[in-house]
N, C-alpha and C positions, 0 to 999 in steps of 0.2 A: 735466349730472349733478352731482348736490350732493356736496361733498366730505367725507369722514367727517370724523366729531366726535370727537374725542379729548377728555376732561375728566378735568382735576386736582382729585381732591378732597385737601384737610385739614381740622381742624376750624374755626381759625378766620379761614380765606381773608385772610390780612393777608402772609404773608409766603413760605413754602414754596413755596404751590402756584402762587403770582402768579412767585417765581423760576423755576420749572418750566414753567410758562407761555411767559414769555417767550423762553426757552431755546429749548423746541421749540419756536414757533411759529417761531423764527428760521432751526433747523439743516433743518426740513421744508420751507421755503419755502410757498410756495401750494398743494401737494399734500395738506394734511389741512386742517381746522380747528382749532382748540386754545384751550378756554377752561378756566376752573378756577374752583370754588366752595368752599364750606363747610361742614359739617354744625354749625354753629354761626356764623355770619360774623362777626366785629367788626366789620366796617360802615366799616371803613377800610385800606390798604395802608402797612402801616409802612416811614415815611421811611429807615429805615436800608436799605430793601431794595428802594427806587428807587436813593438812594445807590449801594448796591452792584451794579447793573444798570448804572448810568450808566457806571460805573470801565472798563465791560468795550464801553461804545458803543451800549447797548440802553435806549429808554424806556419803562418801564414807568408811566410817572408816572397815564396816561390810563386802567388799569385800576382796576375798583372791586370790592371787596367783595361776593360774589353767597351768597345759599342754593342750595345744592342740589338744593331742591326748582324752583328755577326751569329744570332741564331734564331736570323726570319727564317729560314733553311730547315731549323730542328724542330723536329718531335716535340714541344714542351709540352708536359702534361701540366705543368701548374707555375704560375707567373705569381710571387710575391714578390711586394714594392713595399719600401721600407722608408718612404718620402715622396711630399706629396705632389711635387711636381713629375717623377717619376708615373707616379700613379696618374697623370691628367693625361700624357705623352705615350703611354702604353699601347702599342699595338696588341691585334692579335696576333697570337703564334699558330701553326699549324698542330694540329693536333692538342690545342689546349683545353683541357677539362677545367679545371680548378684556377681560381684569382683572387687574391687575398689581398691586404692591406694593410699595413701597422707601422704607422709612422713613429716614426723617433727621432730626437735633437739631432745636429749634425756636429760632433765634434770636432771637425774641420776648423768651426768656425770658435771655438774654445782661443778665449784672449788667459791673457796675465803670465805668471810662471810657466817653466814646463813642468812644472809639479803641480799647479794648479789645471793647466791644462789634461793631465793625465788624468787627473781625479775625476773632468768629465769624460773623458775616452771609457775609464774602468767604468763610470755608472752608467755610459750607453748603452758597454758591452754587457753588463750583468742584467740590463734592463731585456735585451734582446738574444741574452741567454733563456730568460727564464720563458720571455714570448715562444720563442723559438723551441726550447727541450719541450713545450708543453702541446707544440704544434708537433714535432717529433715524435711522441709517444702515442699521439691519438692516430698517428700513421700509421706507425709501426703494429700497433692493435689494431689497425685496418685491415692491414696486410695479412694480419694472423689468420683471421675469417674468411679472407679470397683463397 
C-alpha cells in the first residue's frame, strides 16, 4: 500500500518548502511521503538553507528545485503552502483530502552579513520546526487510531 503524499508548496521552492520538507519527512519517519515544489521554481535550493539544515543534523543538500505542475499526476493526500502567494495559485491535486496554510518570512530575501542573513534562515527554520513537529505528531496519533 502506497504511502500518502504530503507536498509543500511555495513559490520559489529554493528555501521554505525544501526546510519543511525536510523537517517532516524527518519527524514522520516512513509513514507518509513528503516532497515539495513551487509554483514558480528557481531551479536551485539556497545554500544558506542546507547550511541551516546541516546545524540541526539533517541533509538537505540532494534536494532539487521542482514545479508543481510535476505532481498534477499524483495521489496528493494533503497540500500544505508555506507562502502566500503559493497558497492564492494552488491547484487542486487528484486525490487530495487535506490543505493547509502557514506562512512564513522568506529568507531568500534576508539582506546584510551572511551571519546576519543565517540568523533569519536559523529563526525561519525553527519557526517551521516547531509548526511542522506539532503538525507531525497529531498525524502520527492519527495514524495510530486507523
Amino acid at each position: 500500500m502506497a504511502t500518502p503524499l504530503i507536498l509543500i508548496l511555495c513559490t520559489g521552492n529554493s528555501c521554505r518548502s525544501h526546510l519543511a520538507e525536510g523537517l517532516l519527512r524527518t519527524a514522520l519517519n516512513e509513514r507518509f511521503t513528503v516532497a515539495s515544489a513551487g509554483s514558480n521554481p528557481s531551479g536551485y535550493v539556497h545554500p544558506l538553507a542546507i547550511r541551516a539544515m546541516e546545524e540541526i543534523g539533517l541533509d538537505i543538500s540532494d534536494h532539487q528545485s521542482k514545479h508543481l505542475d510535476e505532481f498534477l499526476e499524483e495521489e496528493v493526500e494533503t497540500v500544505i503552502t508555506v507562502c502566500g502567494n503559493a497558497d492564492q495559485v494552488c491547484p487542486l491535486f487528484p486525490g487530495q483530502i487535506n490543505r493547509h496554510h502557514w506562512g512564513f518570512d522568506d529568507p531568500a530575501h534576508a539582506t546584510g552579513t551572511e551571519e546576519e542573513q543565517m540568523a533569519v534562515f536559523r529563526r525561519v527554520r525553527d519557526e517551521i520546526k516547531r509548526v511542522f513537529d506539532a503538525y507531525a505528531a497529531g498525524r502520527l496519533d492519527e495514524a495510530k487510531r486507523v
